[in-house]
DRENPA-3360 file (N, C-alpha, C; in nm, 2 decimals, always signed):
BEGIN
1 = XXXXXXXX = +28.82/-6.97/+0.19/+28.78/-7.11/+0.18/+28.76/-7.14/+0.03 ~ +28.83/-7.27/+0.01/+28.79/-7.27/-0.11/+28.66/-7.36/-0.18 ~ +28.62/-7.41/-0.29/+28.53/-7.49/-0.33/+28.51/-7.62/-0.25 ~ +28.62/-7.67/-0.29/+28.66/-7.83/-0.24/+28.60/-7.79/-0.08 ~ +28.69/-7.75/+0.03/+28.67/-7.70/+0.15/+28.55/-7.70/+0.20 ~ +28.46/-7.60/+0.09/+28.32/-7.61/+0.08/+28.29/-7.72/+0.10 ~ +28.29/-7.80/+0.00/+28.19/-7.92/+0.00/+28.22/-8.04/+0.06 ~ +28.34/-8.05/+0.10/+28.38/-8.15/+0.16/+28.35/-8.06/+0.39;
9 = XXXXXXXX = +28.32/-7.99/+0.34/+28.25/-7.93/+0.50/+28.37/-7.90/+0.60 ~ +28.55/-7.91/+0.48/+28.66/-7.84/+0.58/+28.63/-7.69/+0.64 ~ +28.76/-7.74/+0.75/+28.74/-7.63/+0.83/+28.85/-7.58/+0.91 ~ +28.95/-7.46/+0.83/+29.04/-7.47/+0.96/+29.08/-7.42/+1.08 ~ +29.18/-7.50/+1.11/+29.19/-7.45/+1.30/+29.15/-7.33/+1.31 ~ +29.13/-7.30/+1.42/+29.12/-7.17/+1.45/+29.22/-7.09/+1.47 ~ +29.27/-6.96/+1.44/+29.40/-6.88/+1.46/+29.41/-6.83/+1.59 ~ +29.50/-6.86/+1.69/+29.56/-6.80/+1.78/+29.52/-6.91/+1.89;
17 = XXXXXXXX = +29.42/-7.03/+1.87/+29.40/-7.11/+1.96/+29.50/-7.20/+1.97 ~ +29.54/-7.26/+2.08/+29.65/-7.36/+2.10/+29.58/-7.49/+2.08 ~ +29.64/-7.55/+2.00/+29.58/-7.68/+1.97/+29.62/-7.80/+2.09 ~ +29.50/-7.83/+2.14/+29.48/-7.93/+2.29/+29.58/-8.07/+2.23 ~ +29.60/-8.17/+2.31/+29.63/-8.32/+2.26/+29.51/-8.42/+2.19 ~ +29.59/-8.48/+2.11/+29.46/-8.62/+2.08/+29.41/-8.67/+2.17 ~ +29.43/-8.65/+2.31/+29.37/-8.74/+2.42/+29.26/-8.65/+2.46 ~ +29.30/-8.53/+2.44/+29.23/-8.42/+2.52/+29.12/-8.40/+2.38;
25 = XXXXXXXX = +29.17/-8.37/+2.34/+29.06/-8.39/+2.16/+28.97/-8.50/+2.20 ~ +28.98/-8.63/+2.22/+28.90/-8.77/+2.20/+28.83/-8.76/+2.34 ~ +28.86/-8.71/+2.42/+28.78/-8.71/+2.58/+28.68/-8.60/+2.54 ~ +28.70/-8.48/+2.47/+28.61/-8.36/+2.42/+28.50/-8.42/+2.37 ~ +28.55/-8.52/+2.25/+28.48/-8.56/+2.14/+28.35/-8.73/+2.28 ~ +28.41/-8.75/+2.30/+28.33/-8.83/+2.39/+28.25/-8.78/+2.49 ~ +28.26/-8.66/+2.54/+28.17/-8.59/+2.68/+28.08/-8.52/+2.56 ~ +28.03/-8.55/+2.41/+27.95/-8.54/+2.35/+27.82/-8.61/+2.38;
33 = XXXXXXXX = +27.84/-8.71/+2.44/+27.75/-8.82/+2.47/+27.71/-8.80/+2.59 ~ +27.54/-8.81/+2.57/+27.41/-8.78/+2.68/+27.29/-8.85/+2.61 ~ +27.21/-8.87/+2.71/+27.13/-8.94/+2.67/+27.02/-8.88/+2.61 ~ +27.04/-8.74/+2.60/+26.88/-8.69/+2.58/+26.99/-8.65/+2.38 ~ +27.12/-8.67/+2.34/+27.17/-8.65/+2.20/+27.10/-8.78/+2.13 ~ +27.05/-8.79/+2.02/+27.00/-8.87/+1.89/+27.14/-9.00/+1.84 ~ +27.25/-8.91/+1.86/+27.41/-8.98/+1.81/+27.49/-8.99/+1.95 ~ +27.58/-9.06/+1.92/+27.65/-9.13/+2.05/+27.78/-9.10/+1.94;
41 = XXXXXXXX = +27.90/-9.11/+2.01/+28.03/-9.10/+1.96/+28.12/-9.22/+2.01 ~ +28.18/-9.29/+2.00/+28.22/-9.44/+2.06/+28.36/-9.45/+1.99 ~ +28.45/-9.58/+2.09/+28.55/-9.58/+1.99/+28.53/-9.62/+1.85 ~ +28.65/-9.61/+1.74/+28.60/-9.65/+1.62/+28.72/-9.77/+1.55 ~ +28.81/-9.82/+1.65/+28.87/-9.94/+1.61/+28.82/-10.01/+1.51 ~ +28.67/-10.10/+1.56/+28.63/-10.23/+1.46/+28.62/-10.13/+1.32 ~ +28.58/-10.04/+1.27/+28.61/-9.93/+1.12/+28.76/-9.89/+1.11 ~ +28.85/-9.93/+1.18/+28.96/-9.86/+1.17/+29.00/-9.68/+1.12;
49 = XXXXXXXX = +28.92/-9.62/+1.25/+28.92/-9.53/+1.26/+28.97/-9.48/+1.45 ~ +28.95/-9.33/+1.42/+28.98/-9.32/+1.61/+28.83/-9.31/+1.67 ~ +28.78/-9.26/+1.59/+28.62/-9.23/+1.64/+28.49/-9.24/+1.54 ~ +28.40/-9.29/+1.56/+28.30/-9.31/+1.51/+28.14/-9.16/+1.56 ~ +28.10/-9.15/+1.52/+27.97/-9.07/+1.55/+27.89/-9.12/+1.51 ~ +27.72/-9.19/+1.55/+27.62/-9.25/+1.45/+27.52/-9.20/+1.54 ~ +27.40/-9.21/+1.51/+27.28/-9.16/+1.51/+27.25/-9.30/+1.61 ~ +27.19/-9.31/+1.69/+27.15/-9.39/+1.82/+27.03/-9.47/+1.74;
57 = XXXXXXXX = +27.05/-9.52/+1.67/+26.92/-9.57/+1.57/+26.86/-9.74/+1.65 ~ +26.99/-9.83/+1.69/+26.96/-9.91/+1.74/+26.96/-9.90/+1.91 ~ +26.96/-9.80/+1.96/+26.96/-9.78/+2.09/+26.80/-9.78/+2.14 ~ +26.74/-9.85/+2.22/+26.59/-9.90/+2.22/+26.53/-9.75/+2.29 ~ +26.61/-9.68/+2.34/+26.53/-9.57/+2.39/+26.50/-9.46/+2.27 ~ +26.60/-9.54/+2.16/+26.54/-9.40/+2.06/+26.51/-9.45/+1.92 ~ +26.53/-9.60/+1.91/+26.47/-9.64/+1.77/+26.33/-9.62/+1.77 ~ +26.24/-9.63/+1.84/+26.10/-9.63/+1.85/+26.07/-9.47/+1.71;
65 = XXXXXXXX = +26.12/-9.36/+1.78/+26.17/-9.24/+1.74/+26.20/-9.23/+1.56 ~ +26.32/-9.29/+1.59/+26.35/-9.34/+1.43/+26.27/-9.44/+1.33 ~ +26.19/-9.48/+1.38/+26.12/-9.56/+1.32/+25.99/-9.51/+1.30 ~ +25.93/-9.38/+1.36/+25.84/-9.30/+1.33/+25.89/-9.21/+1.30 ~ +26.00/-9.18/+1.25/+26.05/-9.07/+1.16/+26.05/-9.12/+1.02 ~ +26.06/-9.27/+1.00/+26.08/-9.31/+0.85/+26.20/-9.33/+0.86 ~ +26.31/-9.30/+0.92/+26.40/-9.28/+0.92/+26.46/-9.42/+0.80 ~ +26.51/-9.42/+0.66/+26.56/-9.53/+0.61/+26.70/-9.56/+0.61;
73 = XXXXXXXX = +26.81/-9.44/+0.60/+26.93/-9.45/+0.61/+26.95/-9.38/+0.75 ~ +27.06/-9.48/+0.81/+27.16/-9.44/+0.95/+27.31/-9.36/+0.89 ~ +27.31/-9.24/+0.95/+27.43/-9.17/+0.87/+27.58/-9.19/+1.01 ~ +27.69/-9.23/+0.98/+27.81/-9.22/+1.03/+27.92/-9.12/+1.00 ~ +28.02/-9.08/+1.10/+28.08/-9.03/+1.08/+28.24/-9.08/+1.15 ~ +28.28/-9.11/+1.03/+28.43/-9.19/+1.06/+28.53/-9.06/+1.14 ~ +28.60/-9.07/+1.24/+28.74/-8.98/+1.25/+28.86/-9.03/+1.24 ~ +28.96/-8.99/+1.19/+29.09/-8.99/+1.25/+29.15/-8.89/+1.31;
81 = XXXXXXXX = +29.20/-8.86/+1.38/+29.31/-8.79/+1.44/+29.43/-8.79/+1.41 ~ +29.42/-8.62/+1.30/+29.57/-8.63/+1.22/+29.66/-8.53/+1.37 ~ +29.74/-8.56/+1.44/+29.82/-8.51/+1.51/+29.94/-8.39/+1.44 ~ +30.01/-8.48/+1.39/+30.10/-8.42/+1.28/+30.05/-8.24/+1.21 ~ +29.93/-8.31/+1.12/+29.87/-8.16/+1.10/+29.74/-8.07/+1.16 ~ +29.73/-8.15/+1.29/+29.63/-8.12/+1.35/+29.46/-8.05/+1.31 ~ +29.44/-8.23/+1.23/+29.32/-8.19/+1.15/+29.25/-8.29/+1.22 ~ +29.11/-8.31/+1.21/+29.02/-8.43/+1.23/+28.97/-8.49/+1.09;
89 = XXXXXXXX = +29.04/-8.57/+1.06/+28.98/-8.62/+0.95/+28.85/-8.70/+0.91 ~ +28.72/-8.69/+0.83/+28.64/-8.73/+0.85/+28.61/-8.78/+0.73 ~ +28.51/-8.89/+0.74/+28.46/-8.96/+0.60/+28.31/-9.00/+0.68 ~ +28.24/-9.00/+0.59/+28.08/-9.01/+0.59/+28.05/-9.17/+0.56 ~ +27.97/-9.24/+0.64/+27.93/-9.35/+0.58/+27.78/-9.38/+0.53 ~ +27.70/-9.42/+0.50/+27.54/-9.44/+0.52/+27.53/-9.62/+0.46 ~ +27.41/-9.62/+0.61/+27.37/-9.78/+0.55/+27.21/-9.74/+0.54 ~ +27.14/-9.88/+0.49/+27.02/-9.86/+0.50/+26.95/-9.93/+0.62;
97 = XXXXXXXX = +26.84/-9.91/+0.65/+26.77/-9.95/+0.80/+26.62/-10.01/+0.73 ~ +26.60/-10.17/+0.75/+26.49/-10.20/+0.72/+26.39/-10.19/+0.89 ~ +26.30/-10.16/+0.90/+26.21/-10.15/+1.05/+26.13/-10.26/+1.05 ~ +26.12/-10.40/+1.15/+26.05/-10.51/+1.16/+26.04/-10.49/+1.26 ~ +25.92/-10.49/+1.27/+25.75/-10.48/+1.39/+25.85/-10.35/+1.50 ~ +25.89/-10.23/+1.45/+25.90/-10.13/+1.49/+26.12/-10.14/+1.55 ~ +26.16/-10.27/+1.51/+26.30/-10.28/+1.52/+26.37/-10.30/+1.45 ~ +26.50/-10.19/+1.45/+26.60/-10.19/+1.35/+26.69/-10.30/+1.27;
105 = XXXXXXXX = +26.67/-10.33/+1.15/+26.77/-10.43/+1.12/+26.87/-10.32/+1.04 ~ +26.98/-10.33/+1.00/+27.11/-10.29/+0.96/+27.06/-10.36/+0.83 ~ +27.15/-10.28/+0.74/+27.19/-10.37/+0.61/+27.31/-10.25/+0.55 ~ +27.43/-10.28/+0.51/+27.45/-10.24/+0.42/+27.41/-10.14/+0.30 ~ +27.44/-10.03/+0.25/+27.29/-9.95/+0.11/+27.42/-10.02/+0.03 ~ +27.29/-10.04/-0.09/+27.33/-10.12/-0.21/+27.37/-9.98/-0.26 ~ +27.37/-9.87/-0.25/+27.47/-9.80/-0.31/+27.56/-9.74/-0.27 ~ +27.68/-9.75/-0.34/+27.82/-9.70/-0.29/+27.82/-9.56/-0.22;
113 = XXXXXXXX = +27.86/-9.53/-0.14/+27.88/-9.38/-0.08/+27.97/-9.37/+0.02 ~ +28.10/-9.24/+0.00/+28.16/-9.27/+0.03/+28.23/-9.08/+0.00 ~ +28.20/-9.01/+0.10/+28.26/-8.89/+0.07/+28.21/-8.83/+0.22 ~ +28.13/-8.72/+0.14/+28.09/-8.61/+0.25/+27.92/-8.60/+0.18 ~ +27.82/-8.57/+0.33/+27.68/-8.59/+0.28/+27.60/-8.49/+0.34 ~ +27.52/-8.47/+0.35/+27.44/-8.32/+0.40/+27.27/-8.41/+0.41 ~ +27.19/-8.43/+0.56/+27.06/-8.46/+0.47/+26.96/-8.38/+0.62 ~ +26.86/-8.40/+0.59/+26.77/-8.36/+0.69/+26.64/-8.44/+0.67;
121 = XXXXXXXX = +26.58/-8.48/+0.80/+26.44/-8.54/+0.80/+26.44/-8.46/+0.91 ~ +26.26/-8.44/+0.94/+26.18/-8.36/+1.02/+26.06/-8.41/+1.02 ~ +25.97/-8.37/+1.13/+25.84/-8.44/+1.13/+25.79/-8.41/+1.30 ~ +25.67/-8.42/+1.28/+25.57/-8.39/+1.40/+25.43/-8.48/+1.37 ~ +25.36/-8.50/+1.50/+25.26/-8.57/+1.49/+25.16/-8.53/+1.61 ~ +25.05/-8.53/+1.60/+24.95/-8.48/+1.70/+24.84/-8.58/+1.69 ~ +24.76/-8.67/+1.80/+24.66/-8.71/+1.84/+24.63/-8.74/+1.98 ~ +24.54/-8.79/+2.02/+24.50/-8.78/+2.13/+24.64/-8.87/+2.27;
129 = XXXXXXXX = +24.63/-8.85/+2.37/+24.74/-8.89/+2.43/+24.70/-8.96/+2.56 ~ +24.73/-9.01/+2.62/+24.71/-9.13/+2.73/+24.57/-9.04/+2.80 ~ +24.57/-8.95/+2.85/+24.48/-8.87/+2.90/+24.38/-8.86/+2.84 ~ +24.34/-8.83/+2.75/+24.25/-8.81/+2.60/+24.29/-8.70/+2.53 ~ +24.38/-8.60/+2.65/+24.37/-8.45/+2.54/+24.44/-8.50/+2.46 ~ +24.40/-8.38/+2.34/+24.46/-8.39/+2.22/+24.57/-8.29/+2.23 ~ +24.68/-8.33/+2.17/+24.84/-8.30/+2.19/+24.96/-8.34/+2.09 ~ +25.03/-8.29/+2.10/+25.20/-8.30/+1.99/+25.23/-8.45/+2.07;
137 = XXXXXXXX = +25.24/-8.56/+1.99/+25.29/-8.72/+2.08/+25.43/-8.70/+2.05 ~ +25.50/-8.68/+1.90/+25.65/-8.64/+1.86/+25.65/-8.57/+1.78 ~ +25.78/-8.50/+1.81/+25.83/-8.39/+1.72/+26.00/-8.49/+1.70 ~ +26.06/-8.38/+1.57/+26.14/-8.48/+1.54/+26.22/-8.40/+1.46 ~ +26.39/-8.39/+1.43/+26.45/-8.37/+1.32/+26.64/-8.40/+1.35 ~ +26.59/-8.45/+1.25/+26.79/-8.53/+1.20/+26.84/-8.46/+1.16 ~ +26.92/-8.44/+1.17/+27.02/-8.35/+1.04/+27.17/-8.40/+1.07 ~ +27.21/-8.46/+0.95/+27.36/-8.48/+0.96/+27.44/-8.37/+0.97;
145 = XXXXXXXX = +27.38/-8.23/+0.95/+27.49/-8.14/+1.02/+27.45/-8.13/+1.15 ~ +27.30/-8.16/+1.26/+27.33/-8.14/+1.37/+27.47/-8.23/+1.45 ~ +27.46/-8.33/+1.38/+27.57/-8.45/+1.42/+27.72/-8.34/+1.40 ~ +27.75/-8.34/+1.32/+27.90/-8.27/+1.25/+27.93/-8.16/+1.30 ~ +27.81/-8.09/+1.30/+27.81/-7.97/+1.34/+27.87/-7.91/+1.51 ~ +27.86/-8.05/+1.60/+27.89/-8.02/+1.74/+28.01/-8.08/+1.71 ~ +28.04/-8.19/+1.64/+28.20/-8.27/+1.60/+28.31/-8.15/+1.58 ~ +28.23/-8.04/+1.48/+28.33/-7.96/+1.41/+28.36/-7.81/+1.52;
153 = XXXXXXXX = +28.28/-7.83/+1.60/+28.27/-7.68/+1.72/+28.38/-7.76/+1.83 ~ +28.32/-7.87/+1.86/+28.42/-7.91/+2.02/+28.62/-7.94/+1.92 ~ +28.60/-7.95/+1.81/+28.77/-7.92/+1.72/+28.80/-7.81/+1.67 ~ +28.73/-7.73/+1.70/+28.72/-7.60/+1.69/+28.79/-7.55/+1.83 ~ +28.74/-7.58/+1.94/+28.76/-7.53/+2.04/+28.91/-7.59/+2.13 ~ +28.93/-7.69/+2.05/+29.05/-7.80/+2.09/+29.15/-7.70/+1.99 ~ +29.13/-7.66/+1.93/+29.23/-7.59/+1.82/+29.28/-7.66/+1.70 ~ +29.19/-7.80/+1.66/+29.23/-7.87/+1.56/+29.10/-7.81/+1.42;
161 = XXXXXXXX = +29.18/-7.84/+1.32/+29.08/-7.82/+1.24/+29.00/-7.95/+1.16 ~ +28.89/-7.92/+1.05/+28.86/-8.06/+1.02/+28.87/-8.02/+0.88 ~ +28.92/-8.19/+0.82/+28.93/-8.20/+0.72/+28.84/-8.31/+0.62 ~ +28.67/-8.30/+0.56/+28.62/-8.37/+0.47/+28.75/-8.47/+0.40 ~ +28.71/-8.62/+0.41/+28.80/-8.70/+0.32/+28.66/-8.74/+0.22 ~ +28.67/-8.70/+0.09/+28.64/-8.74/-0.03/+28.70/-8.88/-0.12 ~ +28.80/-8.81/-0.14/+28.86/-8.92/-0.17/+29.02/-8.97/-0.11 ~ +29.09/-9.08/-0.12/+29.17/-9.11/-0.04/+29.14/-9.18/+0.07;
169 = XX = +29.26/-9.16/+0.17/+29.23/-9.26/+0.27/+29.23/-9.16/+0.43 ~ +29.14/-9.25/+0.47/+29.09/-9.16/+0.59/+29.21/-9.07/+0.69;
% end
């Protein structure tokens, strides 16, 4: 592996695994989605992509969540499906999240970004709970590699490998 590889979080196929179809890849990549996962995986047309991955930020069962995490940036994860060289290609996006009276507004981050990103938020809280006892109310932790990290195993197991896009086009 080289540097680049590294940091852009490539990864290749796996040796000796037969690499599945793009259909069979994109059904993999979608039976990722459950309701008890933080990210959802959806088509990614409106981005002109084949698949999108994002953190469930506006989803009302789990902004509440994100919004007692602090949570400020929503992280994405663009795909394509290179067939040809049987890579997934990926590009990182982040917006920022302002929280009004505990609901998500979107905005665009006023700074550029546009590669490969690594972040982690964590957090727990304890006080009294509907009962009176005192107890853990939320526990909590993001990590853009938990997200990637299941993206990069189920193309792993499809036999495609993945490719960080830095620079260039997706």
């Amino acid at each position: 592996m080289g540097i680049l590889d590294f940091l852009t979080g490539s990864k290749a196929a796996p040796a000796g695994l037969p690499r599945r179809s793009p259909g069979e890849l994109r059904e993999a990549l979608l039976a990722l989605n459950r309701d008890s996962s933080p990210f959802l995986v959806r088509d990614g047309a409106p981005e002109n992509a084949d698949l999108v991955a994002e953190w469930k930020v506006v989803d009302a069962a789990w902004y509440e969540i994100f919004a007692k995490a602090g949570i400020s940036k929503v992280f994405k994860v663009l795909m394509a499906l290179d067939a040809e060289k049987g890579v997934v290609r990926s590009l990182d996006q982040e917006w920022s999240v302002e929280w009004r009276a505990g609901v998500p507004e979107l905005a665009m981050s006023g700074e550029a970004f546009r590669g490969q990103k690594f972040e982690l938020s964590f957090g727990t809280a304890y006080a009294f709970t509907e009962t009176l006892a005192y107890g853990q109310v939320y526990n909590y932790r993001f990590s853009t590699q938990e997200m990637k990290g299941q993206l990069q195993d189920v193309a792993a197991k499809m036999g495609w490998g993945w490719r960080g896009v830095a620079f260039g086009k997706l």
